[in-house]
C-alpha positions as CSV (number, residue, x, y, z in Angstrom):
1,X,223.2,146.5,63.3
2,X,220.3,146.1,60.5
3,X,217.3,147.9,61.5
4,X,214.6,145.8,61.1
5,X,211.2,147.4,59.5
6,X,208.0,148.6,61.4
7,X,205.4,146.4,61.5
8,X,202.1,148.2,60.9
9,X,198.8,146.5,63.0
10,X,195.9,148.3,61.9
11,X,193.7,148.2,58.8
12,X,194.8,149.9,55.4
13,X,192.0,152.2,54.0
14,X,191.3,149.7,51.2
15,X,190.7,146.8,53.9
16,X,188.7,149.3,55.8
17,X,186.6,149.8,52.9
18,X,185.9,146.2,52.1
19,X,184.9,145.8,55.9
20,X,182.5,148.4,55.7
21,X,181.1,147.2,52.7
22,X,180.4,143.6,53.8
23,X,178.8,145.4,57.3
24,X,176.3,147.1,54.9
25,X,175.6,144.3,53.1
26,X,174.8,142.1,56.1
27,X,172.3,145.4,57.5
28,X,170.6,145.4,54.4
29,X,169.7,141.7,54.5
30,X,169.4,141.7,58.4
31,X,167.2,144.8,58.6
32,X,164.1,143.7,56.5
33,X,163.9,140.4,58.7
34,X,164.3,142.4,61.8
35,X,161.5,144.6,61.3
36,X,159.6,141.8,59.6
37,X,160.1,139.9,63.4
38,X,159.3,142.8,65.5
39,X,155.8,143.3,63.1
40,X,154.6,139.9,63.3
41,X,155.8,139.6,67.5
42,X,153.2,142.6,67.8
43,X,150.6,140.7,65.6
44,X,150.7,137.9,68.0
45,X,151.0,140.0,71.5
46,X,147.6,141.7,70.1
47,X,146.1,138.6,69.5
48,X,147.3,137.4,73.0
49,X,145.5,140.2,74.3
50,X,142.5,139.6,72.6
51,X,142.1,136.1,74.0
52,X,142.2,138.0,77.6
53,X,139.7,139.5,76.9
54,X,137.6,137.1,75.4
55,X,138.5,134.8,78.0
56,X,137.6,137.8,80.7
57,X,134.0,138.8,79.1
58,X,133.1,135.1,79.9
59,X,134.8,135.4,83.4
60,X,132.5,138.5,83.4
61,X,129.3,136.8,82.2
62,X,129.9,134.1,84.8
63,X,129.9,136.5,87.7
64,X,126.8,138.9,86.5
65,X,124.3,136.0,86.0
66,X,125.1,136.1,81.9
67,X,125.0,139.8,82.0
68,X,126.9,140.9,78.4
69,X,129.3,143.8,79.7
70,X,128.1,147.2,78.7
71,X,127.6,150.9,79.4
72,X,126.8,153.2,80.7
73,X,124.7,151.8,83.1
74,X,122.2,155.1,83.0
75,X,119.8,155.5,80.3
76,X,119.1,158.6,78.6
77,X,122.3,159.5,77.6
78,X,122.6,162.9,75.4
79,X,125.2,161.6,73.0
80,X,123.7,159.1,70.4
81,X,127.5,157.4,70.4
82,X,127.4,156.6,74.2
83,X,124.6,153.9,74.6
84,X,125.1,150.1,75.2
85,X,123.8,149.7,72.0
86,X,127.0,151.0,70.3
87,X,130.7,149.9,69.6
88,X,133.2,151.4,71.2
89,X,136.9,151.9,72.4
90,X,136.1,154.0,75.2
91,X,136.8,152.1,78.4
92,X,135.8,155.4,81.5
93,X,133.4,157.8,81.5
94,X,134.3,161.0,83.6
95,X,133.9,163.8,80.8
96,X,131.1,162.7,78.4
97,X,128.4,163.0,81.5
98,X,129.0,166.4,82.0
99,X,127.8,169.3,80.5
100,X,124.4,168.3,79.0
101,X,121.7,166.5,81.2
102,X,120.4,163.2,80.6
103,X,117.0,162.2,79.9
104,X,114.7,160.0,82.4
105,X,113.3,157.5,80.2
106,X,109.6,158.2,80.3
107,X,109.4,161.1,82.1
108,X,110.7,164.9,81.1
109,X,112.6,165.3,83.8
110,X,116.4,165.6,83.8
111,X,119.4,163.8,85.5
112,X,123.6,164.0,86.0
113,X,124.8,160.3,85.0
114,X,127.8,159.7,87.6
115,X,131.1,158.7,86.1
116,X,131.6,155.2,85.2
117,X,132.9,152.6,83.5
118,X,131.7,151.4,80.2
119,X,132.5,148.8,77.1
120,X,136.1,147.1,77.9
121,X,136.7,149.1,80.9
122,X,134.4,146.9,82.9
123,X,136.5,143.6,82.6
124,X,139.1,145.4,84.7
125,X,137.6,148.2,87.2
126,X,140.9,149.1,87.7
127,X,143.2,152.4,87.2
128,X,146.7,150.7,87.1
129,X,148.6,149.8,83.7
130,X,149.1,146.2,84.4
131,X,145.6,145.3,85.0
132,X,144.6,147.4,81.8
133,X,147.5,145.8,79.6
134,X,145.7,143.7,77.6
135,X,143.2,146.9,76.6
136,X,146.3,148.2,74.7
137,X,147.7,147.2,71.4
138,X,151.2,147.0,70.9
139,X,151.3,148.5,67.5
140,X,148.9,151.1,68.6
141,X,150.5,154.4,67.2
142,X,148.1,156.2,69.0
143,X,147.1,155.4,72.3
144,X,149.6,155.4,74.9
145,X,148.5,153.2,77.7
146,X,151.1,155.8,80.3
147,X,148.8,158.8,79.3
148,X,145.3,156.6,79.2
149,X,145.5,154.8,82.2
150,X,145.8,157.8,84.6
151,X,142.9,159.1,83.7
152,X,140.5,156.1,84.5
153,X,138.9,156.9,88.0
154,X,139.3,160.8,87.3
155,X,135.8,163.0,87.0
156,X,136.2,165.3,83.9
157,X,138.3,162.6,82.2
158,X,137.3,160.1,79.4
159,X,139.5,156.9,78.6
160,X,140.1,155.0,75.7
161,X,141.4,151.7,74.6
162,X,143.2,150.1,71.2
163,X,140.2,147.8,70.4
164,X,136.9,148.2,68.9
165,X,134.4,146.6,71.8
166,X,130.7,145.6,70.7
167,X,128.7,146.0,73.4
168,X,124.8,145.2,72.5
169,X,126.1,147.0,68.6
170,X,123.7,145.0,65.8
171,X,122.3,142.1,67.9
172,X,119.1,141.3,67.5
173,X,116.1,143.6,69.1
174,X,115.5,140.9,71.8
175,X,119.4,140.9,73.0
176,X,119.2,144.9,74.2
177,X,116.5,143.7,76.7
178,X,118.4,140.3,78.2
179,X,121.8,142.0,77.2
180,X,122.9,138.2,77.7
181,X,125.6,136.4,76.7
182,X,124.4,133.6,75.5
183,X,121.3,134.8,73.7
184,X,123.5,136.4,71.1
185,X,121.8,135.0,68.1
186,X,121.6,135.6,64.3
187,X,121.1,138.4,62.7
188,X,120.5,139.6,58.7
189,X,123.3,141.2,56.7
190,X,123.2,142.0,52.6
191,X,125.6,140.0,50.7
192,X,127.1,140.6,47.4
193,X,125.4,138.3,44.4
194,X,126.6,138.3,40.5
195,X,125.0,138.8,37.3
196,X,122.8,136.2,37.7
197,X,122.1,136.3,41.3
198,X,121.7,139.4,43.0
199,X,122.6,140.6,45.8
200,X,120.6,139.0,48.7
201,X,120.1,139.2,52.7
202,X,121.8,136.4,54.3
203,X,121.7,135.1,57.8
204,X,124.7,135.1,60.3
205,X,125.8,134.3,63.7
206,X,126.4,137.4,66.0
207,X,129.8,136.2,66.4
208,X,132.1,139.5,66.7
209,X,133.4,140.5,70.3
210,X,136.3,143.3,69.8
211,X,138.6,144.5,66.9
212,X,141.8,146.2,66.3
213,X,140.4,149.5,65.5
214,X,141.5,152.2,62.8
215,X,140.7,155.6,61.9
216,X,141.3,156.0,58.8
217,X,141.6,159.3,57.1
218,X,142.3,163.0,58.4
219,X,139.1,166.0,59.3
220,X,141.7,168.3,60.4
221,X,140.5,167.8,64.5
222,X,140.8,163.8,65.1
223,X,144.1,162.5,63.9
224,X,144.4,159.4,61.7
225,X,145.5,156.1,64.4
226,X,145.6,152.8,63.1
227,X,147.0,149.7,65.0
228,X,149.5,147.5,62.9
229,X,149.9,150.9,60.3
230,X,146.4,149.7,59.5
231,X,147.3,146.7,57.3
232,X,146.2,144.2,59.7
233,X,143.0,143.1,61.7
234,X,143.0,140.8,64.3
235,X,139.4,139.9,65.8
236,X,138.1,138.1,69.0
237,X,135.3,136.2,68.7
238,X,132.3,134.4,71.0
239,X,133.8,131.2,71.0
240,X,137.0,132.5,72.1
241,X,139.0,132.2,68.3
242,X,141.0,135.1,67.8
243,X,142.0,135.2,63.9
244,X,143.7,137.7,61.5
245,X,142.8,139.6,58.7
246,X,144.3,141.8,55.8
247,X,142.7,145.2,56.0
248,X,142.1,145.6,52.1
249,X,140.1,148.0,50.7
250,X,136.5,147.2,50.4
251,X,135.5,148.7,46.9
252,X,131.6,148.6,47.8
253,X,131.3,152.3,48.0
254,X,132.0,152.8,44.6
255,X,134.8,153.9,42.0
256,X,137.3,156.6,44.3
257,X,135.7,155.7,47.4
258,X,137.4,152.6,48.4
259,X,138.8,152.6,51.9
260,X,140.0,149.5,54.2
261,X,137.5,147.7,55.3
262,X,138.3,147.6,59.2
263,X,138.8,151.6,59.3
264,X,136.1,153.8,60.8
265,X,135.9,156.9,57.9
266,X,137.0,160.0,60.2
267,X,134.8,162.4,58.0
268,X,131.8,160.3,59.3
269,X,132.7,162.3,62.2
270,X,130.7,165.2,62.3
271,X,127.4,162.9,62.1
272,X,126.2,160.7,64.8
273,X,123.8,158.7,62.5
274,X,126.9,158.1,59.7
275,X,129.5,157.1,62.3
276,X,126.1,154.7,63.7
277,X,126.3,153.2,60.1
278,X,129.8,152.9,59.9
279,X,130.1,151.5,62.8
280,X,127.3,148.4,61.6
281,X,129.0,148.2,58.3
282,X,131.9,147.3,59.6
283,X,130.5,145.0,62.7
284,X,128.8,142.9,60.3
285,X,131.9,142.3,57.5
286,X,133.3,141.1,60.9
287,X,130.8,138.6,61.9
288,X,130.8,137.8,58.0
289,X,135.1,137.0,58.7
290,X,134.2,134.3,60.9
291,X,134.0,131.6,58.4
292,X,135.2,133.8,55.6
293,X,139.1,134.8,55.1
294,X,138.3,137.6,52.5
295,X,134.8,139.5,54.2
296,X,135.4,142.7,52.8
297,X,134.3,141.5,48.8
298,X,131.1,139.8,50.4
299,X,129.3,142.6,52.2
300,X,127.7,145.6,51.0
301,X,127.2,148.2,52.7
């Protein structure tokens, strides 16, 4: 009886090869698309969240007889960064009270400010992560809304957010008494002019109402965190817009010193009048981005 030959089922080495080849080619096309999607489905959940919370300062305004939320509440505060007068990302106040006393406006005598929530915090009151969701960036590479959270509600904690809130930052004088919504106004920033015309003060609306927010740089004690690896902005404003903005560097410090505009200088740090200034500087290039795509080659700082 003729033996008939074994039929072998599985790949030879060379098909093998070829297989593996064509996988790699299809990864290396797939992969830059991939991580292009996941970027830009970040870009839009941020800017999702940043219509909450314009839509939730208004809710806000409505309910507190046009009251702008900010804080603290207390006056007299001993740190020149924690006034309702200044941007910021903190959203709970349970450390930054203690320790030194605060001041009683027109008097010498001293006080303990309870803790507290101030800037963003207020639009939630709350300590759990779903009613603070929309404080937290999803390309944050900072933050981590599991570790933030927690500590809202806790005395000898301070809590932080991904975005950049205003407060009462640059509004006109008249705006820190109401602290009303709709009496945000105009207000006077230096733009950049040419040979001919130099540079001049211009006036714009007070449009700005929270930023991604980046630190940009490294002082060996606060870490560099950006949200979108820094490249990109996105911005609420008044009226409720959200829009989105390149974070290029802004060359008006001079030659060596250019730095994206949207990123607050971490060697600023160390000075509460320079992080103050930084802070303005880069408050007012965003008002300046409400009707202008490129604001960081119009301001000067």
């Amino acid at each position: 009886m003729r033996q008939q030959p074994l039929k072998h089922n599985g790949f030879t080495l060379v098909e093998m090869l070829v297989a593996i080849g064509i996988i790699v080619v299809l990864l290396s096309i797939l992969l830059p698309s991939l991580s292009s999607a996941r970027i830009q489905s970040r870009l839009v959940a941020c800017q999702a969240n940043m219509r909450t919370i314009g839509e939730q300062v208004t809710a806000y305004s409505l309910e507190n007889k046009d009251l702008f939320p900010r804080g603290p509440s207390h006056s007299g505060s001993p740190n020149p960064l924690l006034n309702v007068d200044v941007a910021t990302n903190q959203i709970w106040m349970g450390n930054s009270f203690m320790g030194t006393p605060w001041i009683n406006p027109g008097s010498a005598t001293t006080y303990e400010a309870p803790p507290q929530y101030v800037g963003l915090g207020l639009l939630s009151r709350k300590s759990d992560r779903r009613a603070n969701q929309f404080l937290y960036c999803p390309a944050d590479d900072q933050l981590d809304i599991r570790q933030e959270v927690p500590k809202i509600g806790q005395t000898g904690e301070d809590a932080y957010c991904s975005y950049l809130f205003r407060q009462l930052d640059f509004t006109p004088p008249e705006i820190l008494i109401t602290a009303k919504l709709n009496d945000l106004r105009k207000n006077t920033v230096q733009i950049k002019g040419t040979s001919v015309d130099p540079p001049k003060p211009v006036e714009l609306d007070v449009t700005m109402l929270a930023m991604d927010i980046n630190l940009w740089g490294d002082n060996g004690i606060i870490p560099k965190r950006t949200n979108h690896n820094g490249t990109f902005v996105n911005i609420s404003f008044v009226d409720g817009s959200v829009q989105q903005y390149e974070n290029q560097n802004h060359v008006g410090w001079g030659a060596g010193l250019e730095r994206p505009w949207a990123s607050l200088d971490i060697a600023a740090f160390p000075g509460p009048a320079t992080v103050l200034a930084e802070l303005d500087r880069i408050i007012q290039t965003a008002d300046i981005g409400y009707k202008n795509p490129t604001p960081w080659l119009v301001f000067v700082p």
